[in-house]
PDB file of N, CA, C and O in Angstrom, chain B, residues numbered from 101:
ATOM      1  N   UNK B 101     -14.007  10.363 -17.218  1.00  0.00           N
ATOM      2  CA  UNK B 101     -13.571   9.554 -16.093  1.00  0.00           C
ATOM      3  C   UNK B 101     -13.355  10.461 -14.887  1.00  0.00           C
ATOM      4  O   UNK B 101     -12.932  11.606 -15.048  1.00  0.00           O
ATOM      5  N   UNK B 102     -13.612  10.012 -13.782  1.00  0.00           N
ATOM      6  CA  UNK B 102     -13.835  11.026 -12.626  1.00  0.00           C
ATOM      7  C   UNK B 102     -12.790  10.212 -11.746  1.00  0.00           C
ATOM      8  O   UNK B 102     -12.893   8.999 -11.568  1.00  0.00           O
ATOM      9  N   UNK B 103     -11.723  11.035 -11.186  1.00  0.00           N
ATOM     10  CA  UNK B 103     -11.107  10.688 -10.371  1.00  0.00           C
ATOM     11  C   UNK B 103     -11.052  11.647  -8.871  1.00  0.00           C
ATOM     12  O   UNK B 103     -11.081  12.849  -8.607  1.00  0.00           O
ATOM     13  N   UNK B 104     -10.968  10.500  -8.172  1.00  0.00           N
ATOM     14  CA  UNK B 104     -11.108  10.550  -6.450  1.00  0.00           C
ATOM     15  C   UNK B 104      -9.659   9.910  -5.531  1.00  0.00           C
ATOM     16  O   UNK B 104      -9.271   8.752  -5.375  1.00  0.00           O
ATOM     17  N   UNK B 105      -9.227  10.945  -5.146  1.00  0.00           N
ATOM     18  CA  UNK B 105      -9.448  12.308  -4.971  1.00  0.00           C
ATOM     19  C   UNK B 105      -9.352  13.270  -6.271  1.00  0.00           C
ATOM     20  O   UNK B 105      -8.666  13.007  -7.259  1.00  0.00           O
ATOM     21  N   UNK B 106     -10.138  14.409  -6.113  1.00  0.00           N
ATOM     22  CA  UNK B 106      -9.816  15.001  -7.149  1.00  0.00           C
ATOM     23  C   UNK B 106      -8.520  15.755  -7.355  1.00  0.00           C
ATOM     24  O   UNK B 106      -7.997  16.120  -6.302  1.00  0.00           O
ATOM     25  N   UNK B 107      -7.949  16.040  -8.351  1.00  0.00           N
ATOM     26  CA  UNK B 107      -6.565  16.507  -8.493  1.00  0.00           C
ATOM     27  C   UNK B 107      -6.719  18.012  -7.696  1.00  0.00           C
ATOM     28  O   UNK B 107      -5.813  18.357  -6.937  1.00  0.00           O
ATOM     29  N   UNK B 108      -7.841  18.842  -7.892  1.00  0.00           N
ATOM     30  CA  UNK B 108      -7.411  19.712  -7.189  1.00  0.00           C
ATOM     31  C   UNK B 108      -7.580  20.617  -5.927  1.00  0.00           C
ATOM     32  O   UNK B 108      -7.456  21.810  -5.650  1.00  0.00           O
ATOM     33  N   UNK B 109      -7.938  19.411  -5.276  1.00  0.00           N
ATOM     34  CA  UNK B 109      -7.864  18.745  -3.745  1.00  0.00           C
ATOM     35  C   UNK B 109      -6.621  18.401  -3.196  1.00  0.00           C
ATOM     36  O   UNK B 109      -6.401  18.696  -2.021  1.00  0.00           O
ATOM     37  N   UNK B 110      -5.635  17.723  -3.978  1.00  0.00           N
ATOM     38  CA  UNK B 110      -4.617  17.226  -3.813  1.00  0.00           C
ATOM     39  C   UNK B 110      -3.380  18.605  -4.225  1.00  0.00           C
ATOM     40  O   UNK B 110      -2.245  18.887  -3.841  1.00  0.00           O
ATOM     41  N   UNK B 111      -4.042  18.998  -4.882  1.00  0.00           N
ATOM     42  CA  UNK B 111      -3.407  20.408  -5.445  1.00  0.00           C
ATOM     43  C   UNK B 111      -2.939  21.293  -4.468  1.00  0.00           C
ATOM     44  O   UNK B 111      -2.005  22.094  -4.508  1.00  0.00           O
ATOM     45  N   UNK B 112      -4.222  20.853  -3.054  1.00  0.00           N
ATOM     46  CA  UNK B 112      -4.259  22.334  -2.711  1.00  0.00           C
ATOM     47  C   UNK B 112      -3.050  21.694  -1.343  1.00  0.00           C
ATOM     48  O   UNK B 112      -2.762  22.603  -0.564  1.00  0.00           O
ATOM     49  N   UNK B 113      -2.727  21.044  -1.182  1.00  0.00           N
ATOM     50  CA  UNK B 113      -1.823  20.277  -0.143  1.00  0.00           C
ATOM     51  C   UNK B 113      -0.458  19.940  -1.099  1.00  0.00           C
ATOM     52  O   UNK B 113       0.480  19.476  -0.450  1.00  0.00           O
ATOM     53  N   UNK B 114      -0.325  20.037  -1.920  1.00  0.00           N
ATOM     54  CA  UNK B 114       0.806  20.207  -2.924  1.00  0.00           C
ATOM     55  C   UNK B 114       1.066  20.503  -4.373  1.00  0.00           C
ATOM     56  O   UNK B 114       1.365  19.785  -5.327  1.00  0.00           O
ATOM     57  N   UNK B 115       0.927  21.356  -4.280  1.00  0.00           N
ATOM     58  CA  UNK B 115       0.976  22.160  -5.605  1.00  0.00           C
ATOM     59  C   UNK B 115       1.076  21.520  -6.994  1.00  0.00           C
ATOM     60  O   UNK B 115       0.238  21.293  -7.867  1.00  0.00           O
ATOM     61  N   UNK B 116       2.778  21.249  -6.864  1.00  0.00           N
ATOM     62  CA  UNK B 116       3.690  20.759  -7.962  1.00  0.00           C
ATOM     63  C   UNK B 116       3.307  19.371  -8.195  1.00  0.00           C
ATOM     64  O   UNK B 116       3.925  18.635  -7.426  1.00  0.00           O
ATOM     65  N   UNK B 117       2.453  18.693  -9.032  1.00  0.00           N
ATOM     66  CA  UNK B 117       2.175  17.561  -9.212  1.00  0.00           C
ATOM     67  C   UNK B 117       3.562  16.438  -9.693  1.00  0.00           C
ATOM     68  O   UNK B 117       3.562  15.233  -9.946  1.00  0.00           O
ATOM     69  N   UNK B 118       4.316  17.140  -9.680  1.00  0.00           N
ATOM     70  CA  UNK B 118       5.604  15.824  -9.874  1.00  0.00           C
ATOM     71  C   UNK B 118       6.048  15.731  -8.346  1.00  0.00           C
ATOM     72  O   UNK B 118       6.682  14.761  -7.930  1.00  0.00           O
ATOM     73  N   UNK B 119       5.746  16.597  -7.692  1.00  0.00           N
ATOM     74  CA  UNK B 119       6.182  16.550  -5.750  1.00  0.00           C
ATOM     75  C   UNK B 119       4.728  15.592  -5.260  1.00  0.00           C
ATOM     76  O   UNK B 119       4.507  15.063  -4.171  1.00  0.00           O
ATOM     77  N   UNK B 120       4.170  15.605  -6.079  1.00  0.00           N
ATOM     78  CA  UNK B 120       2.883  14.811  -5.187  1.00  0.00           C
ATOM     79  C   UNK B 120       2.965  13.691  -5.542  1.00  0.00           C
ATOM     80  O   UNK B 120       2.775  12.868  -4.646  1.00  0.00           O
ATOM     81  N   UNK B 121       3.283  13.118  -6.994  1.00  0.00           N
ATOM     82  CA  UNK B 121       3.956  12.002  -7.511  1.00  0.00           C
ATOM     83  C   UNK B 121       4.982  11.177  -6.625  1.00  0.00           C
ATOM     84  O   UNK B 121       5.064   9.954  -6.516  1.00  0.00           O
ATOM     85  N   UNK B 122       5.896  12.366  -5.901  1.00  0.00           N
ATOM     86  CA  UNK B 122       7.045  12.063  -5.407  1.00  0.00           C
ATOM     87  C   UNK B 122       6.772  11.507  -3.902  1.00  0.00           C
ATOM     88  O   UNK B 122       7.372  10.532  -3.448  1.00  0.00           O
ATOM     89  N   UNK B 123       5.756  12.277  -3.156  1.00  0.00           N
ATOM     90  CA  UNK B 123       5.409  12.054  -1.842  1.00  0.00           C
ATOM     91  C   UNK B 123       4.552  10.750  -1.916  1.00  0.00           C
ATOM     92  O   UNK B 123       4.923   9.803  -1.224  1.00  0.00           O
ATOM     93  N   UNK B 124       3.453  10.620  -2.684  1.00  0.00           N
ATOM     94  CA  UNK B 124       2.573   9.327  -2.914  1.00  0.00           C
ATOM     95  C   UNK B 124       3.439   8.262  -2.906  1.00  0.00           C
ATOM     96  O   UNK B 124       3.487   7.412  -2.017  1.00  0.00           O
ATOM     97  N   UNK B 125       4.134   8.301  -3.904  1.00  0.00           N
ATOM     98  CA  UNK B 125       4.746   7.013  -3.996  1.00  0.00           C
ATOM     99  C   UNK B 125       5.833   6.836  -2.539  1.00  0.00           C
ATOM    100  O   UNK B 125       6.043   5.701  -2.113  1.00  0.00           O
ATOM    101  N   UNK B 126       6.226   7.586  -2.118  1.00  0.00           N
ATOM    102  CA  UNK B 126       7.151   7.491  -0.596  1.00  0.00           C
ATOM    103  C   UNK B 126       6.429   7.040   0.468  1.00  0.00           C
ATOM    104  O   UNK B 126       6.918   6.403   1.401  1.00  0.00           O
ATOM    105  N   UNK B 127       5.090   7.397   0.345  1.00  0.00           N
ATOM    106  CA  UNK B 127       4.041   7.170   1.240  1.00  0.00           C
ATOM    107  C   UNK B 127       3.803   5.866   1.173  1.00  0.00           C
ATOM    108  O   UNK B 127       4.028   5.088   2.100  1.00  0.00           O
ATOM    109  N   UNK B 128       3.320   5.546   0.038  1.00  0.00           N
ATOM    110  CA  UNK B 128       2.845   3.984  -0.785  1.00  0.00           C
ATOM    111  C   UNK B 128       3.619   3.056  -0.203  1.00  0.00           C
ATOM    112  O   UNK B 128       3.026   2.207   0.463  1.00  0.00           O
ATOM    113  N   UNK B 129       5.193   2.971  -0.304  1.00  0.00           N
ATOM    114  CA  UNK B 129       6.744   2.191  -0.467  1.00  0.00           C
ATOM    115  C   UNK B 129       6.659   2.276   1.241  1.00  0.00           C
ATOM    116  O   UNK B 129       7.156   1.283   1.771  1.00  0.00           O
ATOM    117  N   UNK B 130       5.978   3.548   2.427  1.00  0.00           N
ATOM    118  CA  UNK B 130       6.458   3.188   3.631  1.00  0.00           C
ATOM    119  C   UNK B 130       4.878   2.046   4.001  1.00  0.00           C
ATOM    120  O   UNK B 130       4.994   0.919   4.481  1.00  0.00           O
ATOM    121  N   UNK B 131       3.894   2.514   3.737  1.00  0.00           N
ATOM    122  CA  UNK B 131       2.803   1.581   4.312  1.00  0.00           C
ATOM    123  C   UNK B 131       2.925  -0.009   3.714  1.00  0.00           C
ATOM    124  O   UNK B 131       2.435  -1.063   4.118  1.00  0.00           O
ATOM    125  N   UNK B 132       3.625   0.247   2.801  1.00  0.00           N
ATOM    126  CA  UNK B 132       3.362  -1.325   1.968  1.00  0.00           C
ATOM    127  C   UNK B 132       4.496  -2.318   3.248  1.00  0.00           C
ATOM    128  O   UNK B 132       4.274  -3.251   4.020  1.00  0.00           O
ATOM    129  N   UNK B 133       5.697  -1.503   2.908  1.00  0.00           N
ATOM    130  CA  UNK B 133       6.516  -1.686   4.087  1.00  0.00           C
ATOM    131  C   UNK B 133       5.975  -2.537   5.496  1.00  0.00           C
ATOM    132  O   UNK B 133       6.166  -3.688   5.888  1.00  0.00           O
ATOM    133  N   UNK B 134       5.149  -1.283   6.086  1.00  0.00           N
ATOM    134  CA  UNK B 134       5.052  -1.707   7.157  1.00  0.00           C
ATOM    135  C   UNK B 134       4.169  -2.724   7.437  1.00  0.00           C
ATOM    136  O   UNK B 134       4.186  -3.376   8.481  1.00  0.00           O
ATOM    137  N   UNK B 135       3.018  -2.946   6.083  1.00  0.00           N
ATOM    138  CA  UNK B 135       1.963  -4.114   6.414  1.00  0.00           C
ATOM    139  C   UNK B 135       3.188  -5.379   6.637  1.00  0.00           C
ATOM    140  O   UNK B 135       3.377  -6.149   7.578  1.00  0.00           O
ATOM    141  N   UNK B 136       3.754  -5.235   5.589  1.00  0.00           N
ATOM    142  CA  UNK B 136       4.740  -6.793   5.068  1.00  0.00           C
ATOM    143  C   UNK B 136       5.747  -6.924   6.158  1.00  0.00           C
ATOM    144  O   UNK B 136       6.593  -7.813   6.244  1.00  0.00           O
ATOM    145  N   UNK B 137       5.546  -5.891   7.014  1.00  0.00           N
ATOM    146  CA  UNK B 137       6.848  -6.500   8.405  1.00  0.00           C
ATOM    147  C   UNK B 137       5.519  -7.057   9.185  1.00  0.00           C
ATOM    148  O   UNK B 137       5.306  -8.255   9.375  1.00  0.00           O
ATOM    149  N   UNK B 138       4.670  -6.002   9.600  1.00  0.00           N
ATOM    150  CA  UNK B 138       3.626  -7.037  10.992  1.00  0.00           C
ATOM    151  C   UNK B 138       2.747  -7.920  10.007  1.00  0.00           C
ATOM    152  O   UNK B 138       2.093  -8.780  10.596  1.00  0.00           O
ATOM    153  N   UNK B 139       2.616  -7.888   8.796  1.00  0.00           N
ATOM    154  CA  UNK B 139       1.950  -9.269   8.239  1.00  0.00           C
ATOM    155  C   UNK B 139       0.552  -9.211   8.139  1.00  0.00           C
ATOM    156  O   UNK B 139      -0.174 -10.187   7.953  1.00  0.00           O
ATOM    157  N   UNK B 140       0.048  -7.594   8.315  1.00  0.00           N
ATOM    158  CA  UNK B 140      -1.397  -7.212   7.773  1.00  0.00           C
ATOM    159  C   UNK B 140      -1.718  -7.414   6.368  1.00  0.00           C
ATOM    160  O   UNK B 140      -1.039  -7.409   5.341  1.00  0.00           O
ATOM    161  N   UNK B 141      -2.621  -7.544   6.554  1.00  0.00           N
ATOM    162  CA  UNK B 141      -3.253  -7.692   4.909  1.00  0.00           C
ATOM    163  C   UNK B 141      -4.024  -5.888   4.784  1.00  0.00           C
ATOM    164  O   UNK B 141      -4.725  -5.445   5.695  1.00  0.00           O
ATOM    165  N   UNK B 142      -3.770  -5.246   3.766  1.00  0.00           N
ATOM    166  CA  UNK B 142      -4.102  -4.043   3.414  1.00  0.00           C
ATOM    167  C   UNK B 142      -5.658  -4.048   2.543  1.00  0.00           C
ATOM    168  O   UNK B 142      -5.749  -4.299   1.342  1.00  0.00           O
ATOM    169  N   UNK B 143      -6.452  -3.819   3.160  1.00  0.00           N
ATOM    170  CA  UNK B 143      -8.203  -3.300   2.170  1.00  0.00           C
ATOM    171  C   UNK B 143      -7.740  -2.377   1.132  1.00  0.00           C
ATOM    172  O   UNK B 143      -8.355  -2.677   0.109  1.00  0.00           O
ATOM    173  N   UNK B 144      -7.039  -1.510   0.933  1.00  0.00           N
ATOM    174  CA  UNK B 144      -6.752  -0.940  -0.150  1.00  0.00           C
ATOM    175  C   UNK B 144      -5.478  -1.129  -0.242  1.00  0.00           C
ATOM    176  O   UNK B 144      -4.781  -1.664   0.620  1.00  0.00           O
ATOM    177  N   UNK B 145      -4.921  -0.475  -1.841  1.00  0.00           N
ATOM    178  CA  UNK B 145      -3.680  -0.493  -2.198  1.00  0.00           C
ATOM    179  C   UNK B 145      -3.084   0.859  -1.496  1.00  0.00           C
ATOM    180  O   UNK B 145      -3.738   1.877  -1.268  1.00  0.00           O
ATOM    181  N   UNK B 146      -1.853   0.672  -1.235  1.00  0.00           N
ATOM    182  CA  UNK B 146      -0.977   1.591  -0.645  1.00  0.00           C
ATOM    183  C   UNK B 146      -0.992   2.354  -1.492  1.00  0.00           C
ATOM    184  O   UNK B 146      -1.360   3.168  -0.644  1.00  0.00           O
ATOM    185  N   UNK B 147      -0.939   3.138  -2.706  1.00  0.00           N
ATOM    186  CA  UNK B 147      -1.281   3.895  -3.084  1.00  0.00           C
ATOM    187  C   UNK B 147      -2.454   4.426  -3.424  1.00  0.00           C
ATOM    188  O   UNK B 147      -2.391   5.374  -4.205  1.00  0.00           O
ATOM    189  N   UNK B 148      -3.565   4.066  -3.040  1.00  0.00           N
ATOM    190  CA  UNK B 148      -4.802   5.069  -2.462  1.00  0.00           C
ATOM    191  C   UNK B 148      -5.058   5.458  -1.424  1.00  0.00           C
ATOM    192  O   UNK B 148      -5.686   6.456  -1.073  1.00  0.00           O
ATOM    193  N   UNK B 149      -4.256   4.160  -0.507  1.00  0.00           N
ATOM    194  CA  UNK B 149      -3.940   4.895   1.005  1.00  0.00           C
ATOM    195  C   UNK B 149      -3.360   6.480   1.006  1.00  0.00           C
ATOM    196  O   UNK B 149      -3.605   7.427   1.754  1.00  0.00           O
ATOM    197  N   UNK B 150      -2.658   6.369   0.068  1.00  0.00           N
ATOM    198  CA  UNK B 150      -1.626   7.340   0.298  1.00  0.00           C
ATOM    199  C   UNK B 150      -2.282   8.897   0.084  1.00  0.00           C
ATOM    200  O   UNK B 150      -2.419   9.871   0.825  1.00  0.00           O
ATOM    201  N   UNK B 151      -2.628   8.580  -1.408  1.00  0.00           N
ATOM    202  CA  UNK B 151      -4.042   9.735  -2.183  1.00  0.00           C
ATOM    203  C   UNK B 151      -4.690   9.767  -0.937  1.00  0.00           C
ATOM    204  O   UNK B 151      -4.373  10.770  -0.297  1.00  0.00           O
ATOM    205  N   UNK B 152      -5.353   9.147  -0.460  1.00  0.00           N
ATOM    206  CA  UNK B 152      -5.949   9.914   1.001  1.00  0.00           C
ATOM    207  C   UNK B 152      -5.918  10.279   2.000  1.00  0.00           C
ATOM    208  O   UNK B 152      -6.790  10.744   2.734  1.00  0.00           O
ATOM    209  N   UNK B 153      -4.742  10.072   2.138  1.00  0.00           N
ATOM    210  CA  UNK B 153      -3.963  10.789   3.169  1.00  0.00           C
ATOM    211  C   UNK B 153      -3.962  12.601   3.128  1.00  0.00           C
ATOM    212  O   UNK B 153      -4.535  13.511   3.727  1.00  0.00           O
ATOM    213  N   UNK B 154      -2.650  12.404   1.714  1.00  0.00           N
ATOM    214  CA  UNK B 154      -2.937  13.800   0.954  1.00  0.00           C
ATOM    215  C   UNK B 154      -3.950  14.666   0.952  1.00  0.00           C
ATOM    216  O   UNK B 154      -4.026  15.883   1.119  1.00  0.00           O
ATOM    217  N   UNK B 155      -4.961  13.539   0.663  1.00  0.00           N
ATOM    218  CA  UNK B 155      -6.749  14.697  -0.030  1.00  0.00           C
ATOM    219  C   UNK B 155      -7.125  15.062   1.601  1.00  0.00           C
ATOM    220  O   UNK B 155      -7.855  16.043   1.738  1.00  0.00           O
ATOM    221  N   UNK B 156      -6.718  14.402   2.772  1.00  0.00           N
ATOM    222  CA  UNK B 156      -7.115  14.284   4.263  1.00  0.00           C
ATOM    223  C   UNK B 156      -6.131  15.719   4.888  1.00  0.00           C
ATOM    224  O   UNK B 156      -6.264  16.372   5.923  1.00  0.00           O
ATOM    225  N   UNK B 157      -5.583  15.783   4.265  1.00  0.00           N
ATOM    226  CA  UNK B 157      -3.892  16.763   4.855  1.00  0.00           C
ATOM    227  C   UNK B 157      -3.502  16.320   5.910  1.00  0.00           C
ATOM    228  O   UNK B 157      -3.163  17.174   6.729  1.00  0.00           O
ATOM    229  N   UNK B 158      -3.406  15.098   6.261  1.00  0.00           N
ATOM    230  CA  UNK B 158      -2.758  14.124   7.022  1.00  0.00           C
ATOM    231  C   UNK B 158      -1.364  13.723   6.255  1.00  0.00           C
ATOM    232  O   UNK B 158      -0.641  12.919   6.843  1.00  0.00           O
ATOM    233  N   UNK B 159      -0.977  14.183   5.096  1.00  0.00           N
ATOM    234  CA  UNK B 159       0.359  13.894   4.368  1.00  0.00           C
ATOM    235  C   UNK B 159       0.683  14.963   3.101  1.00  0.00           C
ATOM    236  O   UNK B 159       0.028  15.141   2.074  1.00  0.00           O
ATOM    237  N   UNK B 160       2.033  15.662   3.583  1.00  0.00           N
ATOM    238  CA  UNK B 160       2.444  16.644   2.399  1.00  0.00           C
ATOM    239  C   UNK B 160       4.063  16.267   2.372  1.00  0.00           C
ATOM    240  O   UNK B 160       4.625  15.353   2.976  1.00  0.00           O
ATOM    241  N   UNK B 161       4.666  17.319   1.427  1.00  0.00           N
ATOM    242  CA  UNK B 161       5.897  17.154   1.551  1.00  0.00           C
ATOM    243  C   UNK B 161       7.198  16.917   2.576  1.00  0.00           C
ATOM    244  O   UNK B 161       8.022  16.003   2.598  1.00  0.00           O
ATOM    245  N   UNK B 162       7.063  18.041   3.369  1.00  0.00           N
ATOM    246  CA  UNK B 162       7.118  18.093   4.556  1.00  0.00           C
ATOM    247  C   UNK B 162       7.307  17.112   5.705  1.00  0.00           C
ATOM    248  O   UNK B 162       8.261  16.996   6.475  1.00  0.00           O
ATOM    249  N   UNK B 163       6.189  16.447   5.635  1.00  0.00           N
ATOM    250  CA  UNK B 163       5.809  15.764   6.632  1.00  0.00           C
ATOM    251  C   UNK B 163       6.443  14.514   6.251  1.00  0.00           C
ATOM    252  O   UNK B 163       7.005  13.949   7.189  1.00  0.00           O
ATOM    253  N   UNK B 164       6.514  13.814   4.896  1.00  0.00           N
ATOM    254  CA  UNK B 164       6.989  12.731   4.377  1.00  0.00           C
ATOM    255  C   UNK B 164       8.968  12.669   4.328  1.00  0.00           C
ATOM    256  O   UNK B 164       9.704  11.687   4.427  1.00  0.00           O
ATOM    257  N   UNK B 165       9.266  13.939   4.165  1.00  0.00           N
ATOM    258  CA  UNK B 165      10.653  14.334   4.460  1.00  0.00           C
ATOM    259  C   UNK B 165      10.872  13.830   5.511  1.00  0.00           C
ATOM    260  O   UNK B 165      11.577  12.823   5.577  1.00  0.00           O
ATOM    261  N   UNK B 166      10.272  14.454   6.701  1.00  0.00           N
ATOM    262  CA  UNK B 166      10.314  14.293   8.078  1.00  0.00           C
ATOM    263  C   UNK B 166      10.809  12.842   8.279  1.00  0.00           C
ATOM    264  O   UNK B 166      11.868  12.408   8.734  1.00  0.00           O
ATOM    265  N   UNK B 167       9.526  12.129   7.714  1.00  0.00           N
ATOM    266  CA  UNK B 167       9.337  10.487   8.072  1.00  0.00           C
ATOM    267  C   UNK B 167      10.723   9.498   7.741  1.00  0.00           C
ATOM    268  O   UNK B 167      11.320   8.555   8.260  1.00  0.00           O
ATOM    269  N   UNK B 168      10.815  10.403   6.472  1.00  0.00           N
ATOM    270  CA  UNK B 168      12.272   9.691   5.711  1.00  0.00           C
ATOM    271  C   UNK B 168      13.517   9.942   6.514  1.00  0.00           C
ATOM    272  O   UNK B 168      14.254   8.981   6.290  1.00  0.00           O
ATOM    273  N   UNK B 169      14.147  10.842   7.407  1.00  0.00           N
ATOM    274  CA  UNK B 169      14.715  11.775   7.735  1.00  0.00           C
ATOM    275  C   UNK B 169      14.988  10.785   9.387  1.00  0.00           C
ATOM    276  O   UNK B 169      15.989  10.729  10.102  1.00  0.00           O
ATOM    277  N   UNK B 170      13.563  10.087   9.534  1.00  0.00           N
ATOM    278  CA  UNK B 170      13.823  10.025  10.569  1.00  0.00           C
ATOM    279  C   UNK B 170      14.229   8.376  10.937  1.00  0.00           C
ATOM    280  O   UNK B 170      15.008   8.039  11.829  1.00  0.00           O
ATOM    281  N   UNK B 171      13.584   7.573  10.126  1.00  0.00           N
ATOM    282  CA  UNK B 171      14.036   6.106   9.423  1.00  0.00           C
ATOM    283  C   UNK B 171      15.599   6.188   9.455  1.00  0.00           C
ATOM    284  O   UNK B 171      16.275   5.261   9.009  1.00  0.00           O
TER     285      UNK B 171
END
């Protein structure tokens, strides 16, 4: 089974795969969020959004701290 993104792609933007666990799903919980306030309908699930963000380095630990931090 071939998965996309590949893990160690995602690896290379966060190492510790229980921190990438941790950021995905934070990521996932804010986009799902925000469709369901303006009432978009999402083409993908918020959590592949998220995986590609990551695999994009448009989203790491860091940056998701930030987001939380600033909410």
């Amino acid at each position: 089974m071939m998965l996309y993104p590949a893990m160690n792609k995602l690896n290379a933007y966060i190492p510790n795969r229980y921190m990438l666990v941790n950021v995905v799903a934070r990521r996932a919980r804010q986009l799902a969020a925000a469709a369901e306030q303006t009432g978009e309908h999402l083409k993908e699930k918020p959590v592949t959004m998220a995986l590609h963000e990551v695999a994009e380095g448009k989203m790491d630990a860091n940056k998701i701290d930030t987001q939380i931090n600033e909410d």
